[in-house]
C-alpha positions as CSV (number, residue, x, y, z in Angstrom):
1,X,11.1,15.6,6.1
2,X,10.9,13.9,9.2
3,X,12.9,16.4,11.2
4,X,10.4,18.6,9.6
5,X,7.1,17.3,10.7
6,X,8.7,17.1,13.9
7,X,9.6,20.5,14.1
8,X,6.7,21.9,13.1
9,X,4.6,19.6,15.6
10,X,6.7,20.7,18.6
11,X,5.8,24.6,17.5
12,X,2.2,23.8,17.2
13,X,2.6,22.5,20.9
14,X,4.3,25.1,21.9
15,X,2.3,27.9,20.4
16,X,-0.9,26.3,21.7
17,X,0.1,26.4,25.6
18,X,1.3,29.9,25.2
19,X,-1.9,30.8,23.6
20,X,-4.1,29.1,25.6
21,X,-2.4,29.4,29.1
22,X,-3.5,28.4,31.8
23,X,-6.6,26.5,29.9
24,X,-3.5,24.8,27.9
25,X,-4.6,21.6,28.7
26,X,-8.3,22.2,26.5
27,X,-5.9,24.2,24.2
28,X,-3.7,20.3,23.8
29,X,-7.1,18.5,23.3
30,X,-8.2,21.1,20.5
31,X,-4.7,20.4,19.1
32,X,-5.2,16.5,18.9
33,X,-8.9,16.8,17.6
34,X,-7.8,19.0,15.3
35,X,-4.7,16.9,13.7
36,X,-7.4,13.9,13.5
37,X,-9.5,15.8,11.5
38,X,-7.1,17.6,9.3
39,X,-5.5,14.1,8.5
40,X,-8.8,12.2,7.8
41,X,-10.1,15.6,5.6
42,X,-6.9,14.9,3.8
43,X,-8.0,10.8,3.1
44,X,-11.5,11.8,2.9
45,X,-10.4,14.5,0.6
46,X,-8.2,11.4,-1.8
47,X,-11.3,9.2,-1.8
48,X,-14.6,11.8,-2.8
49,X,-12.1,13.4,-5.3
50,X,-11.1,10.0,-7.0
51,X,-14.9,9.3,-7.7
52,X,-15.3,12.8,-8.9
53,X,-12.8,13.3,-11.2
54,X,-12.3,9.1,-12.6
55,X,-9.8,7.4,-10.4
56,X,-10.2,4.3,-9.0
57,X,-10.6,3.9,-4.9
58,X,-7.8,0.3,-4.7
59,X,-8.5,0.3,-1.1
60,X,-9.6,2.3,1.7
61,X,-9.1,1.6,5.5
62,X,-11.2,3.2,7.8
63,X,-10.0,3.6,11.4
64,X,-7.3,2.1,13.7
65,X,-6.9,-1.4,15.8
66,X,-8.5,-4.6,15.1
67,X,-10.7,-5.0,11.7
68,X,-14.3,-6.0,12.8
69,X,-15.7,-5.9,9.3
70,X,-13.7,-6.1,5.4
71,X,-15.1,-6.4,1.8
72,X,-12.7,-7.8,-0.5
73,X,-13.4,-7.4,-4.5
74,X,-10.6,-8.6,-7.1
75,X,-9.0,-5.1,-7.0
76,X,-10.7,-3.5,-4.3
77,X,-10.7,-3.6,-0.5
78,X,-12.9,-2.3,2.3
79,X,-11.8,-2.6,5.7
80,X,-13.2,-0.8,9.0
81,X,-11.8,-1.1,12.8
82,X,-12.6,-0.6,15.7
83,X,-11.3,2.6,16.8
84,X,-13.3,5.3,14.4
85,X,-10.5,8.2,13.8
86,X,-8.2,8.2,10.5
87,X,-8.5,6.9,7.4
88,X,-6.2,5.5,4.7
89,X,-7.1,5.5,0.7
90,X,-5.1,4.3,-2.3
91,X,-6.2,5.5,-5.9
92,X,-5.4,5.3,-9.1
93,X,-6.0,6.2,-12.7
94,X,-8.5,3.9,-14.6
95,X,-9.1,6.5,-17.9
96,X,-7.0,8.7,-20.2
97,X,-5.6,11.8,-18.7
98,X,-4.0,10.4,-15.4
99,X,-2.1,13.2,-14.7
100,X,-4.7,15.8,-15.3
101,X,-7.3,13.5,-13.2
102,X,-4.7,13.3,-10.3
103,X,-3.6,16.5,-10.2
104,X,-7.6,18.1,-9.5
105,X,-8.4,14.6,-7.3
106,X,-5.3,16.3,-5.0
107,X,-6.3,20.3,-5.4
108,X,-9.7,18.9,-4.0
109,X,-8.5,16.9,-1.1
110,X,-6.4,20.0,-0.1
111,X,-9.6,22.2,-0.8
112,X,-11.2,19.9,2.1
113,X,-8.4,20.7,4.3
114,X,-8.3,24.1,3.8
115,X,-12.4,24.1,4.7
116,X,-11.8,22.5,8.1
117,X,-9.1,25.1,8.6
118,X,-11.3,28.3,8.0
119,X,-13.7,26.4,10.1
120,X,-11.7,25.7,13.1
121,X,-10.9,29.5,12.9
122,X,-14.2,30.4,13.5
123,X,-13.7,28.7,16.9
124,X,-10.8,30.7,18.7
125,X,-13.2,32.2,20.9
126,X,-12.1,29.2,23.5
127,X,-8.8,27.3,24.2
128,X,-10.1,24.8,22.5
129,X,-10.6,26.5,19.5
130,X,-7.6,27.6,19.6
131,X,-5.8,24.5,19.9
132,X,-8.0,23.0,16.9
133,X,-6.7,26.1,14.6
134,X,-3.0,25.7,15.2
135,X,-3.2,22.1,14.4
136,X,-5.3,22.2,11.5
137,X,-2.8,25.0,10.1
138,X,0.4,23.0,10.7
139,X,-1.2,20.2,9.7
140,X,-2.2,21.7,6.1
141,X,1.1,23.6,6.2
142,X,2.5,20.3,6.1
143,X,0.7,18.2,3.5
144,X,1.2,21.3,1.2
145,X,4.5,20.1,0.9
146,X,5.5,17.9,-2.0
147,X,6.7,14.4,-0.8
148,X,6.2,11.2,-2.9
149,X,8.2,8.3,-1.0
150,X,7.7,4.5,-0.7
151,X,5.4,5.3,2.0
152,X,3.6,8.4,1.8
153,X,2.9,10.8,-0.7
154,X,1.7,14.0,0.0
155,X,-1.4,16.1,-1.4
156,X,1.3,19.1,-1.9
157,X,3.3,15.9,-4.2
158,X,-0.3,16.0,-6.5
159,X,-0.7,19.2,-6.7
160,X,2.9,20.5,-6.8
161,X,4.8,17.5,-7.8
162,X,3.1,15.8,-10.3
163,X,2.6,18.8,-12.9
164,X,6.4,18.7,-13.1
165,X,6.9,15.3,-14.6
166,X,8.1,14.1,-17.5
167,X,10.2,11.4,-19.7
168,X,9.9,7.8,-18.2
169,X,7.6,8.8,-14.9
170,X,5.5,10.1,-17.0
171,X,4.9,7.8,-19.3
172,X,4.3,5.5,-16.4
173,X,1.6,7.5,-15.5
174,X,-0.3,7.9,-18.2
175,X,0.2,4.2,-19.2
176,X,-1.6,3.2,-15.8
177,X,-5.4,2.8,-17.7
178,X,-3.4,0.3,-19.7
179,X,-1.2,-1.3,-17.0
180,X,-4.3,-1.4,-15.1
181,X,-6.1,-3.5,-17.5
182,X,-3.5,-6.4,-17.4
183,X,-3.8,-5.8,-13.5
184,X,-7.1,-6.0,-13.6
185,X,-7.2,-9.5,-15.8
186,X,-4.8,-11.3,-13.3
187,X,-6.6,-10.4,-10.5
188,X,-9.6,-12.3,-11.7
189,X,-7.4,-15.5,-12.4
190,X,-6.9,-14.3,-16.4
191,X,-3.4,-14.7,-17.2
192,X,-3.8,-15.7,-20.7
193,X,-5.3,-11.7,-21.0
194,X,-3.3,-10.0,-18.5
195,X,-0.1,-11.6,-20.7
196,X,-1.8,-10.4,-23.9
197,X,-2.0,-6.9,-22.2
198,X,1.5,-7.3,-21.6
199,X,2.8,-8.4,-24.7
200,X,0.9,-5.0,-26.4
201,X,2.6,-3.0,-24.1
202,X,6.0,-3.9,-24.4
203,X,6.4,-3.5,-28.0
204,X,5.1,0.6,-27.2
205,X,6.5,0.8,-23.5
206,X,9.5,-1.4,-23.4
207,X,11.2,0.8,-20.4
208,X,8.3,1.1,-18.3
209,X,8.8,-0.2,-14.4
210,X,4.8,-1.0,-14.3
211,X,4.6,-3.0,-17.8
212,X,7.7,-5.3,-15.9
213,X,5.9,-5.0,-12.9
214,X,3.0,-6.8,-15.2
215,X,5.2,-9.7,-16.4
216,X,6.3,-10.2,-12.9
217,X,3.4,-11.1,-11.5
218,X,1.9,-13.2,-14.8
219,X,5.4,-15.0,-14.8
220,X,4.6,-15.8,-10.6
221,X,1.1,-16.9,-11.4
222,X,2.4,-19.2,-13.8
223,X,5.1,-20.6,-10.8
224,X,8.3,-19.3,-13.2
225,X,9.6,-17.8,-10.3
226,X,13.0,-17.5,-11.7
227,X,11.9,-15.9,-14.9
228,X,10.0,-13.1,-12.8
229,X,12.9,-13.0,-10.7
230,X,15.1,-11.9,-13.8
231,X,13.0,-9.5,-14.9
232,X,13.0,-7.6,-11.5
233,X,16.6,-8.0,-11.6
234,X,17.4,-6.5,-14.4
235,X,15.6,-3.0,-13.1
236,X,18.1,-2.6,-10.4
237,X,20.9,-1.4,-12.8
238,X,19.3,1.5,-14.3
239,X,19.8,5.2,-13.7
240,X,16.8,6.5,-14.4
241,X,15.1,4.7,-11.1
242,X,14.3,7.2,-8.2
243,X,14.6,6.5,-4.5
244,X,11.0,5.0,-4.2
245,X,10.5,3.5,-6.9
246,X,14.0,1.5,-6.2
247,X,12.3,0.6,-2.7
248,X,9.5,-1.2,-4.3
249,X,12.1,-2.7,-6.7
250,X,13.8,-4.6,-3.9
251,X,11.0,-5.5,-1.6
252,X,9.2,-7.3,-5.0
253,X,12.7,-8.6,-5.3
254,X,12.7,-10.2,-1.8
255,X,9.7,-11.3,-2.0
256,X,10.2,-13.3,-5.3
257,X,12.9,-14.8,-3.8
258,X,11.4,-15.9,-1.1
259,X,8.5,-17.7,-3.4
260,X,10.8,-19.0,-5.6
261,X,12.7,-21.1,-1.8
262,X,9.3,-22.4,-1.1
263,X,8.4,-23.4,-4.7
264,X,12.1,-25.4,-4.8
265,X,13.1,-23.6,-7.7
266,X,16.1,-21.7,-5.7
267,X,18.4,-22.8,-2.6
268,X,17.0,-22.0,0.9
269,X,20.4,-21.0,1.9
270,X,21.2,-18.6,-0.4
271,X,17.3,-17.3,-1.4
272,X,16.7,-16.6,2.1
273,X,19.7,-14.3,3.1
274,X,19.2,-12.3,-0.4
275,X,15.9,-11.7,0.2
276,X,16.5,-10.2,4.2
277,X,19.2,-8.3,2.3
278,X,16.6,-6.7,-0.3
279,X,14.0,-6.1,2.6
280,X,16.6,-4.2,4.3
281,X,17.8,-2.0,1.8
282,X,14.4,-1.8,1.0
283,X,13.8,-0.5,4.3
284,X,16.6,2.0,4.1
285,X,15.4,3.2,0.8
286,X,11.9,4.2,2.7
287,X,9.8,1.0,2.1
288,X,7.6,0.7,4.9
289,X,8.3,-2.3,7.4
290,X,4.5,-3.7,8.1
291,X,4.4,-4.1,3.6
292,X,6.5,-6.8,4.2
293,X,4.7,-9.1,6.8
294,X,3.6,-11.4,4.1
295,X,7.6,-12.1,2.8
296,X,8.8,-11.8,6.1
297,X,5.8,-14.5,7.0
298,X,6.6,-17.3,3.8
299,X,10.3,-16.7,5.2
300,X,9.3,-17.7,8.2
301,X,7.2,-20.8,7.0
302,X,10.1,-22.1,5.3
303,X,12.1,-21.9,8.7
304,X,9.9,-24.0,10.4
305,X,8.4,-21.0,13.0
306,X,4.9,-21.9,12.4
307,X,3.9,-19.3,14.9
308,X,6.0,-16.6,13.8
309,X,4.4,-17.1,10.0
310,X,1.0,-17.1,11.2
311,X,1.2,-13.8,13.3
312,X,2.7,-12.2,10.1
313,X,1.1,-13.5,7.6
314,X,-2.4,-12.7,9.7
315,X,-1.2,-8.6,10.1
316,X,-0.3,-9.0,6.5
317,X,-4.0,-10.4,5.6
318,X,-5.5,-7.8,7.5
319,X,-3.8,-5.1,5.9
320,X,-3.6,-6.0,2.3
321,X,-5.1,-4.2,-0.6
322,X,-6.7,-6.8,-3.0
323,X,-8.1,-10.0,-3.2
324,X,-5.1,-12.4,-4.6
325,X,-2.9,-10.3,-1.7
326,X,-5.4,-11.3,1.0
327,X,-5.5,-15.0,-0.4
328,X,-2.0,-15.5,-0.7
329,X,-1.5,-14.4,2.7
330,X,-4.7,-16.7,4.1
331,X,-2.3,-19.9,2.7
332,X,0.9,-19.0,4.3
333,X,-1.3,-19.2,7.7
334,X,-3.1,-22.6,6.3
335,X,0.1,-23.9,5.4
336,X,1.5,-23.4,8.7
337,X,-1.5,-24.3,10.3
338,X,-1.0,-27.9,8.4
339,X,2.3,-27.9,9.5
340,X,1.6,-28.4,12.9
341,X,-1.2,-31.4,12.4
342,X,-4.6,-28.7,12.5
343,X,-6.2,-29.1,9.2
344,X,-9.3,-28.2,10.6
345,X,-8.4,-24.4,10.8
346,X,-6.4,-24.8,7.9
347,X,-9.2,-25.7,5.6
348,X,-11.5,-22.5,7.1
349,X,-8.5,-20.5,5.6
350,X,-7.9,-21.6,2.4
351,X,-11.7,-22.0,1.9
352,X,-11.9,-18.2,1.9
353,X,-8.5,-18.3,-0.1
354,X,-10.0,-20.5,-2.8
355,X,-13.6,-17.7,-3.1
356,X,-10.8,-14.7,-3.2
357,X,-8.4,-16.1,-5.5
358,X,-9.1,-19.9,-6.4
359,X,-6.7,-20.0,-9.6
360,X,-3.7,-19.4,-7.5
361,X,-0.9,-22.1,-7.9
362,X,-0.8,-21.3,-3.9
363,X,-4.6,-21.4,-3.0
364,X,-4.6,-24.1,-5.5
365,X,-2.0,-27.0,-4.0
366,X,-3.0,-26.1,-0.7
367,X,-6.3,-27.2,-1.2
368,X,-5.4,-30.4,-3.0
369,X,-3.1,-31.2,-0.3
370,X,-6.3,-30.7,2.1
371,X,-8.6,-33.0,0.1
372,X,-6.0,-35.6,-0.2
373,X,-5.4,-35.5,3.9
């Protein structure tokens, strides 16, 4: 798909030169206004649909470069920068019919993008114009396509794809209200309820990735890294796993690992090298590099590069999608931050750690540490 987008981006150049020649150079700058606008249409699309039609907004990222403001709920995140232009939005389902919900949420994103299209037609009276049409088209051509990787999915994937389901993916689906519940309940610090969740869904869903994926992370909140560990493990040796769905497998792999090193409940030389092994065929798999900061950041930590964990863990921070994500992130920079004798920043950090996610085994001994010191 790649060679793809690439392809159809050099005929979009090409076609607006010749059609704009000699103004080519207005004709470029229609082109890049245009691909802007399709691509936040598409976002903006995601995000008015989900509220429409019962999703739920997880997070939505407005803009590029630094963050200048950010509103972090337990299973919601705001974030605006500092350059205005694009957009990124996660959703998910939150009520019965998931599929059905999706599938109209995606039809209307691609409804927006199809307005700004006829619109930038309207405008081929100039080079400019003209350079905003062809982009808006190739763009739209594009996102018409169904993709659903570890790092994008497409609205063609919604609207094209996800009709097409069935068997194990789609029970996934419309288990998510469910799934979502448990999520919900460890965000706010409730294990006992997010494992009562878990232990109803099992006994209906035993062979669903998410209702593991829910055990994993009540088994990490209560510091049984190992047990979590197990449970991911034993996902990597079925058949009925797709390609993306197998990246996220071995990046929450790695990054189990790597919790389990710090915790002392698995050897530093072994628990390391697996886990840059797992990110790696993570990566190969599609997972996307900058997801892994925060890993890549407690790996770091338990190297001793202070530095390098705090620049990772701080683009991990910045970029995360929910409140415990953000504070688990905040105490790998604390911790390193302690590491090298400043307390002083390292208590500003885990004092916004503690309001995020206070019941956090993390956010929890780093703070006891503090008030000991």
């Amino acid at each position: 798909m790649t060679v793809v987008r690439w392809v159809v981006t050099a005929l979009a150049v090409a076609g607006t030169i010749a059609w704009t020649f000699p103004d080519f150079h207005l004709g470029l700058a229609g082109a890049l206004i245009g691909l802007l606008l399709q691509l936040t249409a598409a976002q903006a699309g995601l995000a008015l649909g989900a509220v429409l039609f019962g999703l739920r907004i997880t997070h939505l990222i407005i803009g590029l470069g630094s963050e200048l403001k950010s509103w972090t709920r337990t299973n919601q995140r705001i974030v605006l920068r500092s350059i205005p232009v694009l957009a990124a939005v996660g959703i998910t389902g939150q009520k019965p019919g998931v599929r059905r919900r999706t599938v109209i949420t995606g039809a209307f994103a691609i409804a927006c993008c199809a307005l700004i299209t006829a619109a930038a037609w309207l405008a081929i009276g100039s080079a400019f114009g003209k350079g905003l049409a062809l982009a808006t088209t190739a763009c739209l051509c594009l996102q018409l396509v169904p993709i659903d990787k570890a790092g994008h999915t497409s609205l063609g994937w919604f609207v094209f794809g996800l009709p097409k389901l069935s068997g194990r993916r789609l029970g996934e689906l419309e288990a998510r209200p469910r799934v979502l519940a448990g999520m919900d309940a460890y965000h706010r610090g409730d294990i006992d309820e997010a494992e009562r969740i878990y232990d109803e869904l099992v006994k209906d869903h035993p062979d669903l990735i998410t209702v593991v994926g829910l055990k994993v992370v009540t088994r990490c909140a209560r510091e049984k890294y190992l047990e979590a560990l197990q449970a991911v493990l034993a996902l990597n040796g079925r058949d009925d796993i797709g390609t993306r769905e197998l990246a996220f497998i071995m990046a929450t792999t790695a990054g189990i690992t790597v919790q389990a090193v710090e915790a002392g409940q698995f050897p530093a030389e072994v628990g390391l090298e697996t886990a840059r092994n797992m990110l790696n065929n993570a990566y190969e798999a599609g997972y996307p590099q900058h997801r892994a900061n925060g890993t890549l950041a407690v790996m770091a930590l338990v190297e001793g590069d202070t530095a390098k964990a705090r620049q990772l863990a701080g683009w991990a921070a910045k970029s995360s999608e929910n409140a415990p994500g953000r504070a688990d992130d905040l105490i790998t920079m604390a911790r390193a931050w302690m590491a090298d004798g400043n307390n002083a920043k390292a208590r500003d950090l885990v004092a916004e750690a503690h309001e995020l996610a206070g019941w956090s085994p993390r956010v929890a001994a780093a703070r006891a540490r503090l008030e000991i010191s």
